[in-house]
C-alpha positions in Angstrom: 11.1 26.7 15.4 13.3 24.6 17.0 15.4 21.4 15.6 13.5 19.6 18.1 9.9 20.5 16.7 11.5 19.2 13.2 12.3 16.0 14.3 9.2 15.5 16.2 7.4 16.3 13.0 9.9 14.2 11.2 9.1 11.6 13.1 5.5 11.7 13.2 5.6 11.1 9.1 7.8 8.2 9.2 6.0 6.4 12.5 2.4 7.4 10.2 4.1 5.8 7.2 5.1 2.5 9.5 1.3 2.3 10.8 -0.5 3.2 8.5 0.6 1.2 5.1 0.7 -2.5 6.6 -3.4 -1.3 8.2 -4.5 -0.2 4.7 -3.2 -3.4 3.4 -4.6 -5.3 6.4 -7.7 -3.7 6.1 -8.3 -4.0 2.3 -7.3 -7.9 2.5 -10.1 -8.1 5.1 -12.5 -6.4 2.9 -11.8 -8.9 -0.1 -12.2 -11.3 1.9 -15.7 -10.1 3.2 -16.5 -8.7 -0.4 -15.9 -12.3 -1.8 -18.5 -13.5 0.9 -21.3 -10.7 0.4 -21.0 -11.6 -3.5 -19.4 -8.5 -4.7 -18.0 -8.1 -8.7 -14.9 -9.3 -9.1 -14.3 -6.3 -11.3 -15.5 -4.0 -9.0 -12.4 -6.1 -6.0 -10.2 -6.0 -8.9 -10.2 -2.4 -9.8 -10.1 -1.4 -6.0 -6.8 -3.5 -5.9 -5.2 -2.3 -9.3 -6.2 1.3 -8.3 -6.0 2.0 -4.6 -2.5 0.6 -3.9 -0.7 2.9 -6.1 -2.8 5.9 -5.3 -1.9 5.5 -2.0 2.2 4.8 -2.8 2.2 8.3 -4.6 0.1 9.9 -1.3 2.9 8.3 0.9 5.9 9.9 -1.4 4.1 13.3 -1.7 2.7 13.6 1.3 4.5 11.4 4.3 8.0 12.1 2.9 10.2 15.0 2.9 13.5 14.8 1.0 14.6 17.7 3.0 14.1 17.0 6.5 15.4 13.5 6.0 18.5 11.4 5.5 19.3 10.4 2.1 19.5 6.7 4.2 16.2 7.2 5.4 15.2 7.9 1.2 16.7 4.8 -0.1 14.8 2.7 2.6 11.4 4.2 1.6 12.5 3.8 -2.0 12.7 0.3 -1.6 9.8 -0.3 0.7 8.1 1.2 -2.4 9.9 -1.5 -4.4 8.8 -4.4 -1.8 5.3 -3.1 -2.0 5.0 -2.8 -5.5 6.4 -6.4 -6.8 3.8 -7.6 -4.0 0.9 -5.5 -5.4 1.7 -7.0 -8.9 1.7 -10.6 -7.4 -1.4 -9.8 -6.0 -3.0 -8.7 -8.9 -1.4 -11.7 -11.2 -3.1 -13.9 -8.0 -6.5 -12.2 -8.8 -6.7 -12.6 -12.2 -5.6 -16.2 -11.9 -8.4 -16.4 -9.6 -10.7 -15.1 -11.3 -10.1 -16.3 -14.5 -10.0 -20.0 -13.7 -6.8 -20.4 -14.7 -5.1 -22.3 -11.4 -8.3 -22.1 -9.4 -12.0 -22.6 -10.2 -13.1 -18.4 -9.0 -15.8 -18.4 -6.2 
């Protein structure tokens, strides 16, 4: 097809990549929160965060990212948006087990 339709498909990936992550986050913190209230496990919150977030950083590089149709630029930006959301994941996930272990907070 035409450069055109690449870009426009280009595009599409990038502007799903922009949505999409910062809902799933929004989303998920929503649910904690809602999980904390209903009395869900802490394991079961736990394991949702420790698994979910990276699942869906190695969706996002396989399948909303093409080396090839985009700038090496446009690469080093999503690898460190990767970066960004991955030290924040870990916090998060040092914050739960703080939280749930009593250590800074008594857990609800």
């Amino acid at each position: 097809m035409t450069r055109g339709n690449k870009a426009t498909g280009m595009w599409a990936k990038s502007k799903i990549r922009r949505i999409l992550g910062p809902v799933l986050v929004i989303v998920g913190l929503f649910y904690t929160y809602h999980s904390h209230l209903d009395g869900c496990p802490r394991e079961i919150i736990f394991l949702a965060w420790a698994l979910l977030p990276p699942i869906w950083l190695i969706i996002e590089y396989w399948l909303l990212f093409d080396r090839n149709e985009e700038s090496s630029r446009d690469f080093e930006t999503f690898k460190h948006s990767h970066s960004l959301a991955r030290n924040l994941w870990v916090g998060f996930l040092v914050f739960l087990v703080a939280y749930y272990s009593g250590i800074f907070f008594e857990g609800g």
